[in-house]
VOPAGU-2260 file (C-alpha; in pm, 1 decimal, decimal comma):
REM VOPAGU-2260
SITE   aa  ch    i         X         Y         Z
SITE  UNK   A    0       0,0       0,0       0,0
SITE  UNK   A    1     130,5     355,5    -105,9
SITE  UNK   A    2     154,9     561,3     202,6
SITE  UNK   A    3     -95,5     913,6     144,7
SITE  UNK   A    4     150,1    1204,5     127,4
SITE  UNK   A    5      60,4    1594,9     127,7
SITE  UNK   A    6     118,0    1697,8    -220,7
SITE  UNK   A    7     174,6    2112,6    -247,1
SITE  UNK   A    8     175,2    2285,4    -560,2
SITE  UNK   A    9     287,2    2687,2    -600,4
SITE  UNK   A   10     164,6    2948,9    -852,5
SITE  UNK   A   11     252,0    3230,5    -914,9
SITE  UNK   A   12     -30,6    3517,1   -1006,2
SITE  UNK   A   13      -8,5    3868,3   -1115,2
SITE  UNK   A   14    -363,9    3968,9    -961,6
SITE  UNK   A   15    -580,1    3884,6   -1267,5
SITE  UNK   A   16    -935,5    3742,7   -1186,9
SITE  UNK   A   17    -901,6    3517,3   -1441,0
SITE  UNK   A   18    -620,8    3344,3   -1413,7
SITE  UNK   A   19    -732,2    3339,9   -1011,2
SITE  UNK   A   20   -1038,2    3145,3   -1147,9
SITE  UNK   A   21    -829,1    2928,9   -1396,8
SITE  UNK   A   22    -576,0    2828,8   -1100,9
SITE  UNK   A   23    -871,6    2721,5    -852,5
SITE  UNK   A   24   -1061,5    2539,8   -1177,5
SITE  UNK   A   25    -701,1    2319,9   -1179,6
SITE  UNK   A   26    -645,9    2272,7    -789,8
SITE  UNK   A   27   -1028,5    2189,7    -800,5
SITE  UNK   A   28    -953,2    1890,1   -1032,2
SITE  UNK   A   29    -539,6    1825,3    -832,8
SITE  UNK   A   30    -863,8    1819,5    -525,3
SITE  UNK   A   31    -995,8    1482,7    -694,7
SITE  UNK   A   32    -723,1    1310,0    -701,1
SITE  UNK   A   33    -498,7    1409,9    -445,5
SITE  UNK   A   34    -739,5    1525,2    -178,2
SITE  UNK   A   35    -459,5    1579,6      62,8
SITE  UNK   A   36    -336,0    1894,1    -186,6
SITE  UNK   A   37    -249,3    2267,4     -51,8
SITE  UNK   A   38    -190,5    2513,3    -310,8
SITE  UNK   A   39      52,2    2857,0    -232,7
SITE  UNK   A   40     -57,3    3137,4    -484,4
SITE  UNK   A   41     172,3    3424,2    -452,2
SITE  UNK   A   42      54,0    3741,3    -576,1
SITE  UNK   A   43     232,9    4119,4    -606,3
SITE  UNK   A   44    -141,0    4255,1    -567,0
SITE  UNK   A   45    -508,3    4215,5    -566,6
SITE  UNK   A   46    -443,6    3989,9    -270,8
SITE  UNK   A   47    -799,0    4032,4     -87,8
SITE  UNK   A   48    -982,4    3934,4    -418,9
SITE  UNK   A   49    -755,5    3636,9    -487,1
SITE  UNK   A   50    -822,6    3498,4    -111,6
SITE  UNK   A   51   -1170,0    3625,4    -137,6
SITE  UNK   A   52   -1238,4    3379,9    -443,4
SITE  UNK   A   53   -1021,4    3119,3    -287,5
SITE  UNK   A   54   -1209,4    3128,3      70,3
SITE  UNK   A   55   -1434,7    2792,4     -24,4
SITE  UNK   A   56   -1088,3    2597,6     -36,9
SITE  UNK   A   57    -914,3    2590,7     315,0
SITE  UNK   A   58    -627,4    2451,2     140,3
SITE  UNK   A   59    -532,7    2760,1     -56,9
SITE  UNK   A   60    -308,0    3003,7     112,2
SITE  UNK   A   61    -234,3    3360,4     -40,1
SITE  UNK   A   62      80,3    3530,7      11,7
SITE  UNK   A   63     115,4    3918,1    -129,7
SITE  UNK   A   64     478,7    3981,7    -231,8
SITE  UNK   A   65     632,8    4265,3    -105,5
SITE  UNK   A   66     691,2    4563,9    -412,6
SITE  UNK   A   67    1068,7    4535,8    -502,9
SITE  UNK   A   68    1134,0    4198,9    -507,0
């Protein structure tokens, strides 16, 4: 038997809605077969709208990155 690890994927987003939407369509399907998935999305802005669309999936966490990096 395989032993269930936590797969965790990272994206990168430049605070588009839709490729917010297109990234949570993906993780939605990663969800169905590995249910035990967490998905990073960092963002340089438009932070509250990405975690606002993101809220229904406790396994997304948004980070904002800083301006000048």
């Amino acid at each position: 038997m395989r032993p269930s690890h936590k797969s965790q994927f990272i994206t990168v987003l430049f605070g588009s809605m839709g490729d917010t939407l297109m990234a949570l369509a993906l993780f939605d399907d990663i969800l169905s077969v590995a249910p035990n998935a967490s998905l990073l999305i960092l963002t340089r802005r438009n932070a509250a709208m990405i975690r606002t669309l993101a809220s229904e999936y406790p396994q997304v966490e948004v980070r904002e990155i800083p301006n000048g990096f």
